[in-house]
C-alpha beads as a LAMMPS data file, in Angstrom:
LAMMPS data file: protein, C-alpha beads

215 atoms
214 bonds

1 atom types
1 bond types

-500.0 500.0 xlo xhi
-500.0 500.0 ylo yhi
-500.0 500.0 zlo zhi

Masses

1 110.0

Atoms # bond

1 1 1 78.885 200.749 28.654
2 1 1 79.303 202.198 25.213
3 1 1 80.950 205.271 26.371
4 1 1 77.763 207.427 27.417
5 1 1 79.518 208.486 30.228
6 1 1 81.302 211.387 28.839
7 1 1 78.183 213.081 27.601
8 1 1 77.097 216.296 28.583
9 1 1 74.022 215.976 30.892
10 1 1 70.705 217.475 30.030
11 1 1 70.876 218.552 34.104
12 1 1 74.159 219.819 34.909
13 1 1 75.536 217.478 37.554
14 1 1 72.291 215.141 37.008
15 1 1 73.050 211.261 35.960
16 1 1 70.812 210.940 32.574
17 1 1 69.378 207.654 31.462
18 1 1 67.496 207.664 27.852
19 1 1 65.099 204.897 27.544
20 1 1 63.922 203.935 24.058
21 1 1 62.657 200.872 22.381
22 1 1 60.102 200.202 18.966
23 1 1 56.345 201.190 19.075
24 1 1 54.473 198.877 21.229
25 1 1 57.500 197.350 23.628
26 1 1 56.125 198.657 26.274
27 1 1 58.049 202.311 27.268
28 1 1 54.974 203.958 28.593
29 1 1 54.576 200.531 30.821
30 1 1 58.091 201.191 32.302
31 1 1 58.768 204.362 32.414
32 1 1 55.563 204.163 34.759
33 1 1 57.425 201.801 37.074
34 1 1 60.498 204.174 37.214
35 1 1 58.371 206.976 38.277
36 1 1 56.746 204.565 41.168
37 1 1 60.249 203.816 42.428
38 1 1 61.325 207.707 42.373
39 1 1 62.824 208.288 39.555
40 1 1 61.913 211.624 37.775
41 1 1 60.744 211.327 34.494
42 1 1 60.473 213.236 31.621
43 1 1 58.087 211.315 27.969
44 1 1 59.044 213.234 24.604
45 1 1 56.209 211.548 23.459
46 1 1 53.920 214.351 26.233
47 1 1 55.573 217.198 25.174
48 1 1 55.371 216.421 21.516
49 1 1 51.748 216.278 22.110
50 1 1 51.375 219.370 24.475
51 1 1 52.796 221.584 21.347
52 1 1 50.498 219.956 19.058
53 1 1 47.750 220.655 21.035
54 1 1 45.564 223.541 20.290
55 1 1 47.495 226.371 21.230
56 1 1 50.556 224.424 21.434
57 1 1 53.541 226.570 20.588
58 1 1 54.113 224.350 17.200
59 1 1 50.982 224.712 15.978
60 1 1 51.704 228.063 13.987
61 1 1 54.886 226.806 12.233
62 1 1 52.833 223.376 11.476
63 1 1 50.046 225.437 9.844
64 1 1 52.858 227.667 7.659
65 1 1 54.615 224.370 6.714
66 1 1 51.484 221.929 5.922
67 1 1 48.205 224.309 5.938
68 1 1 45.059 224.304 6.575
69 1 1 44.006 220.461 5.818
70 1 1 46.568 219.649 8.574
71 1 1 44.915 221.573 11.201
72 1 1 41.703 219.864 12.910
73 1 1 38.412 221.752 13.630
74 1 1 39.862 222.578 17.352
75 1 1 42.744 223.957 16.420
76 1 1 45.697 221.120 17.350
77 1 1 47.448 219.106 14.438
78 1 1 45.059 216.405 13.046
79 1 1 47.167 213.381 14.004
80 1 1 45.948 210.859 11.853
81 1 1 46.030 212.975 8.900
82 1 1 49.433 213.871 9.532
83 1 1 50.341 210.261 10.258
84 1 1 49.074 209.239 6.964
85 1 1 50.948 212.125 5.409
86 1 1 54.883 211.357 6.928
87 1 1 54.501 207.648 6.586
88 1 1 53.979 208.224 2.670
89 1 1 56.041 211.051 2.311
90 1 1 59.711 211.539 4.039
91 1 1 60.109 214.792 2.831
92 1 1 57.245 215.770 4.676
93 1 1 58.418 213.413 7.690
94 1 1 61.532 215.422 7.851
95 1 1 59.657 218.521 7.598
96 1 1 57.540 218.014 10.143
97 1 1 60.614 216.358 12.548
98 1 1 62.534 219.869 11.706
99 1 1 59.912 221.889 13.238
100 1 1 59.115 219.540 16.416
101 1 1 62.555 218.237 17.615
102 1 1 64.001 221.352 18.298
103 1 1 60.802 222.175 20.324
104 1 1 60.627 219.113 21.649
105 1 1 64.588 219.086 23.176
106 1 1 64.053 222.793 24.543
107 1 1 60.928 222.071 26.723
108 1 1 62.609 218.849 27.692
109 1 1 65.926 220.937 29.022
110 1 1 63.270 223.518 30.671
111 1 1 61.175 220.269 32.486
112 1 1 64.389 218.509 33.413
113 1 1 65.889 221.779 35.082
114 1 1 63.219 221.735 37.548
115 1 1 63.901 217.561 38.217
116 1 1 66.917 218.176 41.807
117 1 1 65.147 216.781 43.999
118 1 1 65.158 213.240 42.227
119 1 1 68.580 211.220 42.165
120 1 1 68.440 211.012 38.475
121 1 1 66.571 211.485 35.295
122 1 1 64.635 209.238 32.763
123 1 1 64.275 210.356 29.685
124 1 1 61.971 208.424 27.328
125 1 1 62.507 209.362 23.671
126 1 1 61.194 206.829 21.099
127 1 1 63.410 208.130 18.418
128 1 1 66.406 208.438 20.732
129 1 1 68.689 206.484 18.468
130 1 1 67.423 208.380 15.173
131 1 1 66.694 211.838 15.744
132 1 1 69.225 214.098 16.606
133 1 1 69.428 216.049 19.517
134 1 1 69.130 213.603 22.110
135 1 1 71.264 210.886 22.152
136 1 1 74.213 213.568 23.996
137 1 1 71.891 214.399 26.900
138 1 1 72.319 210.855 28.540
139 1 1 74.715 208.870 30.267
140 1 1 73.653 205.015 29.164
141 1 1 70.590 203.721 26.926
142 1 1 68.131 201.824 28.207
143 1 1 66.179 199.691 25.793
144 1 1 62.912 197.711 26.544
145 1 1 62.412 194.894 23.810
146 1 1 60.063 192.260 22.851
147 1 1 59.060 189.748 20.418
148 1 1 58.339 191.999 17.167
149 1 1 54.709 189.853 16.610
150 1 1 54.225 190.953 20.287
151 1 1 54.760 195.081 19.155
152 1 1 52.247 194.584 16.229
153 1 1 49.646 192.963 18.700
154 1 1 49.989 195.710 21.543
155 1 1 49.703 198.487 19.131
156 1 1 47.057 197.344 17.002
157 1 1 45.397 196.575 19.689
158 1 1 45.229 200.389 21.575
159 1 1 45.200 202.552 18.724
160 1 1 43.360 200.867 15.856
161 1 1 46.327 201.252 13.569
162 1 1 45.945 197.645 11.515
163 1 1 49.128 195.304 11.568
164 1 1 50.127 196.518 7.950
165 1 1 50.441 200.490 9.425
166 1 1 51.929 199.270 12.634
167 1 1 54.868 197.301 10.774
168 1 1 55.535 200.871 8.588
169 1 1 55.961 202.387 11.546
170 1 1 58.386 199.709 12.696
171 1 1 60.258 199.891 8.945
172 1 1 60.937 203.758 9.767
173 1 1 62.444 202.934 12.926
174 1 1 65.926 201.816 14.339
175 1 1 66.251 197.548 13.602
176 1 1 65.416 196.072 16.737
177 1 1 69.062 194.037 16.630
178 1 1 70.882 197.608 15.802
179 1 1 68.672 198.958 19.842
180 1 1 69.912 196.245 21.392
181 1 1 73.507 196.906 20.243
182 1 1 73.457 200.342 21.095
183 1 1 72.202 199.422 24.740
184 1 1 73.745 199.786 27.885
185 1 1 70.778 198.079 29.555
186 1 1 67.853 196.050 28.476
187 1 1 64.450 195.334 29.768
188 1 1 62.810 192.336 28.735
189 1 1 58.948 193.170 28.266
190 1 1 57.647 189.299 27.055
191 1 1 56.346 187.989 30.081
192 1 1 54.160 189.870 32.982
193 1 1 54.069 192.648 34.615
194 1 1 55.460 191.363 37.724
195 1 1 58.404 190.419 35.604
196 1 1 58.656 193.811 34.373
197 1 1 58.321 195.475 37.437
198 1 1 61.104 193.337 39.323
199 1 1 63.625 194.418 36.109
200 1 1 62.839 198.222 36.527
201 1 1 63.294 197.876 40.241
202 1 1 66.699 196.441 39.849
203 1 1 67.605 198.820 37.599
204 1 1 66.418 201.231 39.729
205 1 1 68.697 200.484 42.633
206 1 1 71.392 200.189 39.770
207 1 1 71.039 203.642 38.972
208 1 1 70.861 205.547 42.271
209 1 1 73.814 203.779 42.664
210 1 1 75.407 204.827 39.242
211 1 1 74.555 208.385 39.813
212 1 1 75.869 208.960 43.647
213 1 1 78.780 207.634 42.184
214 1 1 79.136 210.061 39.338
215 1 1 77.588 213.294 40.416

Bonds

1 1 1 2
2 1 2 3
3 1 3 4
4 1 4 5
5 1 5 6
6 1 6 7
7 1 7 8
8 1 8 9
9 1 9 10
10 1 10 11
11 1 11 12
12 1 12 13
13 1 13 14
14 1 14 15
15 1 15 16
16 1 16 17
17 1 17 18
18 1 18 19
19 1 19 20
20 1 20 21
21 1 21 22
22 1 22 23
23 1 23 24
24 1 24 25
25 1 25 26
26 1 26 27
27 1 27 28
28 1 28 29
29 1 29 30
30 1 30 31
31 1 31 32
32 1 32 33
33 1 33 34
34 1 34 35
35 1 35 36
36 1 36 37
37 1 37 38
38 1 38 39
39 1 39 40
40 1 40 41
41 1 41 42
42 1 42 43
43 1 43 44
44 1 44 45
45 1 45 46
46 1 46 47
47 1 47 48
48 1 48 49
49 1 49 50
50 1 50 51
51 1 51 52
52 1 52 53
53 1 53 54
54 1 54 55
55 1 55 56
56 1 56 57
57 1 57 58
58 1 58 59
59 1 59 60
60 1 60 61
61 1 61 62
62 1 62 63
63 1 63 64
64 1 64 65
65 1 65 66
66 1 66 67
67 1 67 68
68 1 68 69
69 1 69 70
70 1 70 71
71 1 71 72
72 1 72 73
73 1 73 74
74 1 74 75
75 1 75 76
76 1 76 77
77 1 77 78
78 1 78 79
79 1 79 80
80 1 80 81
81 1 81 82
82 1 82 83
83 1 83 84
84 1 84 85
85 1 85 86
86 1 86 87
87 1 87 88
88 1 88 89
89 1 89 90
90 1 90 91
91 1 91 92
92 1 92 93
93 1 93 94
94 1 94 95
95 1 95 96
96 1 96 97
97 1 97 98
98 1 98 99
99 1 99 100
100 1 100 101
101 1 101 102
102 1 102 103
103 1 103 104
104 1 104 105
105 1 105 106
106 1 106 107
107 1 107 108
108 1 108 109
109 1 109 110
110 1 110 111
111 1 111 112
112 1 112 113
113 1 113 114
114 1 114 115
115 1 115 116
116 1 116 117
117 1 117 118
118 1 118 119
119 1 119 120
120 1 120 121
121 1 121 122
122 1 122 123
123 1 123 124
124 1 124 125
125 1 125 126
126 1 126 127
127 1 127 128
128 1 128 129
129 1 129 130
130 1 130 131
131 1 131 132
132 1 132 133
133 1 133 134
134 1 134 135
135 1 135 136
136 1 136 137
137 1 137 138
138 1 138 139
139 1 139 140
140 1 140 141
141 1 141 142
142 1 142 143
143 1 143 144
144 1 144 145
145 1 145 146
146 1 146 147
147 1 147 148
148 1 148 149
149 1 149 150
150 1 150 151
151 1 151 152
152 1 152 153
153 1 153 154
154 1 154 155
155 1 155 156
156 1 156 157
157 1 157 158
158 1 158 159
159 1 159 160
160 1 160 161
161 1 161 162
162 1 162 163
163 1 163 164
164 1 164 165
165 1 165 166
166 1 166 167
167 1 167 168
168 1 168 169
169 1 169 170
170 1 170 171
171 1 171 172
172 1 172 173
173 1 173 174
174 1 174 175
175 1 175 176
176 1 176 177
177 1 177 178
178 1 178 179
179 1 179 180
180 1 180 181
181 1 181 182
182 1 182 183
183 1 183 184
184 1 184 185
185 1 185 186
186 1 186 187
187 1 187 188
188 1 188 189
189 1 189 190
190 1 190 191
191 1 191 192
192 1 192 193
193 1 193 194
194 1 194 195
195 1 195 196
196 1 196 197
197 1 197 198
198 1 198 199
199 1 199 200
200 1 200 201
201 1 201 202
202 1 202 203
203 1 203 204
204 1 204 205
205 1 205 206
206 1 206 207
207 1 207 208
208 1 208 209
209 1 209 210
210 1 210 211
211 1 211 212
212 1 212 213
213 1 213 214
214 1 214 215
């Protein structure tokens, strides 16, 4: 382990794991899986969108900090707009990650309160090794990696971001040797979903264990 174990726990007395991994690896995919075997899970990636939403509770500091142009017709952030904007611009990146990540952590502490009846918690932050906030709510990282050709090909191929976009996204992430050296477990995502599925449910088992041991 790399010493997770002492952190505080974003559920007092409730074993934490914080699954990340680069854009297109295949989170959404596994955190899925942990959710069929019990698990209770919370995406960052869902409540990020839920206050961007119209009448999400970001949307009024958004509009302050970026204006109008940044707002769609509806009345939720204009994601692609704002994609193009933080990928060219890191002071507006940071801007923007100043205003959501606080938001973001709170409603994730308010969701995970209301998570006893399941033996532990997954939390599945993309940016769990880069933002801040996070990383001190969980007890071991969990990191589901695949060939980097592999990311380009998934993403491009359910968003209609072309490969050039998808590998800035990549560039602004965490190296994907610098994940796996921060793991405490990994999940291989290159072969099938059987493959996949037999990982999470050993991990699985891994964890209950983990966490009646702990709590």
């Amino acid at each position: 382990m790399n010493g997770h174990a002492a952190n505080a726990h974003a559920v007092p007395g409730k074993f934490t794991v914080g699954l990340t991994g680069g854009i297109g690896s295949g989170k959404s995919t596994v955190a899925e899986f942990f959710r069929e075997c019990g698990a209770a899970v919370i995406d960052t990636d869902a409540v990020s969108h839920q206050l961007t939403q119209a009448g999400g509770a970001a949307i009024p500091a958004i509009h302050s900090a970026f204006g109008d142009n940044y707002i769609d017709d509806a009345g939720a952030m204009d994601r692609q707009r704002m994609r193009q904007l933080v990928f060219a611009d890191t002071e507006a990146r940071q801007r923007l990650e100043a205003i959501l990540h606080p938001m973001i952590r709170a409603e994730l502490l308010v969701q995970a309160g209301a998570t006893a009846d399941a033996t532990y918690l997954l939390l599945v932050v993309p940016l769990l090794l880069e933002a801040a906030g996070y990383i001190e709510l969980v007890q071991r990282i969990l990191v589901v990696d695949c060939a980097e050709e592999a990311q380009v090909e998934r993403t491009v191929r359910r968003s209609g971001l072309d490969a050039a976009e998808v590998r800035a996204i990549m560039a602004q992430q965490i190296g994907r040797n610098a994940r796996l050296l921060r793991a405490d477990d990994i999940i291989h995502n290159d072969g099938d979903l059987l493959a996949l599925c037999k990982q999470v449910e050993l991990l699985h088992k891994r964890y209950r264990a983990l966490a009646s041991a702990i709590i």
